[in-house]
C-alpha positions as CSV (number, residue, x, y, z in Angstrom):
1,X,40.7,-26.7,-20.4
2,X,39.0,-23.7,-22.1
3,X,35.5,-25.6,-22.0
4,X,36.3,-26.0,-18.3
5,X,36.8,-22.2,-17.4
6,X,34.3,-20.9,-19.6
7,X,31.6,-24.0,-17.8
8,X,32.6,-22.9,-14.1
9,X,32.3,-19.0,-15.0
10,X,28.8,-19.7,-15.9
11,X,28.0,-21.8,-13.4
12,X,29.5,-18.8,-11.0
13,X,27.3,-16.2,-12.8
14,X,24.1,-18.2,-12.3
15,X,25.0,-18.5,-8.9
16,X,25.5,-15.1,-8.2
17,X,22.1,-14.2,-10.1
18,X,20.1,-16.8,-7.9
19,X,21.3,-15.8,-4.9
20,X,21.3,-11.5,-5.5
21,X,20.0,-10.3,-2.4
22,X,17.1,-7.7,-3.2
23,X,16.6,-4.2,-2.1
24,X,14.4,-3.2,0.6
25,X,11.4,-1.2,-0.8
26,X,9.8,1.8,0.5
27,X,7.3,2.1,2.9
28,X,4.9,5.0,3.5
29,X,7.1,6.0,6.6
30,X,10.4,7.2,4.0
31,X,7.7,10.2,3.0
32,X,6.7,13.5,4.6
33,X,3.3,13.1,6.2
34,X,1.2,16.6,7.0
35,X,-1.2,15.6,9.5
36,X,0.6,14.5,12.9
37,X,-1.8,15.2,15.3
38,X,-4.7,12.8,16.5
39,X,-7.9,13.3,15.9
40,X,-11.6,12.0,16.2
41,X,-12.5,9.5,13.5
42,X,-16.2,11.2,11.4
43,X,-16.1,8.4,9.4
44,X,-19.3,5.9,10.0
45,X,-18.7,2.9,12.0
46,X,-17.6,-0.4,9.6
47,X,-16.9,1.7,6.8
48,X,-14.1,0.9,4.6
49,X,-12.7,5.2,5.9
50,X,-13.2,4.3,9.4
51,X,-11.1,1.5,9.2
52,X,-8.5,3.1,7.1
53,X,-8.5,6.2,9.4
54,X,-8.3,4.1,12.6
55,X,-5.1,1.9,10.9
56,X,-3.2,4.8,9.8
57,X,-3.5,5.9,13.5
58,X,-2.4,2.9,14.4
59,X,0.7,3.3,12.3
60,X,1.7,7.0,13.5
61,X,0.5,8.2,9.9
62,X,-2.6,10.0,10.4
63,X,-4.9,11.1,7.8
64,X,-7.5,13.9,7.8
65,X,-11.2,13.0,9.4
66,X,-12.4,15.2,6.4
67,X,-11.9,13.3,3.4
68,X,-15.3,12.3,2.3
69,X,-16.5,9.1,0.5
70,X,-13.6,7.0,-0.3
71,X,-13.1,7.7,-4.0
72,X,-12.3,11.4,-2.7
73,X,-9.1,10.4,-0.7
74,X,-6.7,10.6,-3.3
75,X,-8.0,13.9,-4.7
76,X,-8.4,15.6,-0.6
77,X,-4.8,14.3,0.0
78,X,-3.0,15.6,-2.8
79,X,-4.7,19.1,-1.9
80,X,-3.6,18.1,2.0
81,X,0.2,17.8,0.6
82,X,0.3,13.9,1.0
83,X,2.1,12.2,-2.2
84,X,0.0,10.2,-4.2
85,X,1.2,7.6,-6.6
86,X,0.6,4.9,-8.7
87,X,3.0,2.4,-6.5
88,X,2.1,0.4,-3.6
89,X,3.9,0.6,-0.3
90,X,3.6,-0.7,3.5
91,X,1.5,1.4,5.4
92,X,0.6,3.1,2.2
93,X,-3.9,3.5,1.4
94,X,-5.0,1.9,-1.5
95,X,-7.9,3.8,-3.1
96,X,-9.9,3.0,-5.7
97,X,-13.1,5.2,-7.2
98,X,-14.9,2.5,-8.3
99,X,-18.4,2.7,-7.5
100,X,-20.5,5.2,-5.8
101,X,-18.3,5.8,-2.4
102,X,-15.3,4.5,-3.8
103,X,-13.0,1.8,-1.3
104,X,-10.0,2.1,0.8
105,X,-7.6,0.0,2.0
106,X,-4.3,-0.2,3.6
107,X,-1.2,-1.6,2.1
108,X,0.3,-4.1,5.1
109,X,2.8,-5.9,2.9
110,X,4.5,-5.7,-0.3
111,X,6.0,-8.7,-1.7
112,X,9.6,-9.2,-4.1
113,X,7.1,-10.0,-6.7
114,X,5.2,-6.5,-6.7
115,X,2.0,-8.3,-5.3
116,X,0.2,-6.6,-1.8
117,X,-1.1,-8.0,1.4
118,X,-4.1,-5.0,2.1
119,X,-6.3,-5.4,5.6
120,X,-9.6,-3.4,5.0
121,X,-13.1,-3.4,6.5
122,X,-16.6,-3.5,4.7
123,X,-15.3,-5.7,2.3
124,X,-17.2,-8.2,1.9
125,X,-19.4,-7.0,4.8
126,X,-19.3,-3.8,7.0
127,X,-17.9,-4.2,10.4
128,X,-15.6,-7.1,9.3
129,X,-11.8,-6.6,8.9
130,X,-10.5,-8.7,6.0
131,X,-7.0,-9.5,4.7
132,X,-6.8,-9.6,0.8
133,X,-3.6,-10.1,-1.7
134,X,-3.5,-8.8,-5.2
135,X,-0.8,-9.4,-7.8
136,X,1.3,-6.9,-9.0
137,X,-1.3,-6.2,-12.1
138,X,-4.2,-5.9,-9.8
139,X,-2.5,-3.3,-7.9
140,X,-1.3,-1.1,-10.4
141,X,-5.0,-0.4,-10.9
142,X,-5.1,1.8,-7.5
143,X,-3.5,4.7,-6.3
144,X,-1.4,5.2,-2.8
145,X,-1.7,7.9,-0.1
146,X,1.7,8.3,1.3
């Protein structure tokens, strides 16, 4: 009878564990953004910054039309009072400063796993919008305008 208990107790816990329901994560709306206003994009046309710029528009989180090359964002929005981080979130910009201009890129999903759904342009061509998804190691190379 003791056997018995002890199997359906573990056979509960398991249960419970496989069936948790997970916690929301953030998004890029839960923080304060300083620019609200709209603005004309400077960026050029099919650059990875014009599309970023035009998306966060999209989304009601505007960024500044004055943040240079793309490997400058995080720097320019830190000094702009945007919270930059180390963590993906929806709606978030992914930037990297690899290469001579850098990239960005803007978060449009996170997965329970930690991996990101990013929609970006000039990647691989300029003037194209692409979808990419990176796993949770890629990502953790980049940092994230709120």
């Amino acid at each position: 009878m003791k056997k018995v208990i002890v199997s359906i107790l573990t056979v509960l816990m398991l249960l419970t564990i496989s069936t948790s329901v997970e916690q929301p994560t953030a998004d890029a709306y839960t923080y304060p953004n300083p620019i609200k206003y709209k603005a004309a994009n400077y960026y050029s046309w099919g650059s990875c910054a014009y599309y970023a710029f035009n998306r966060r528009a999209q989304l009601g989180r505007h960024v500044s039309n004055q943040w240079g090359n793309a490997k400058n964002w995080a720097y320019n929005a830190q000094r702009n009072g945007y919270l930059v981080s180390r963590t993906p979130v929806k709606g978030a910009v992914m930037v990297s400063q690899t290469g001579y201009y850098g990239h960005v890129a803007v978060v449009e999903y996170k997965y329970s796993n930690g991996s990101i759904k990013i929609s970006e342009m000039n990647y691989p061509r300029q003037g194209v919008k692409t979808y990419r998804y990176l796993t949770k190691t890629q990502a953790s190379y980049y940092q994230y305008i709120y």
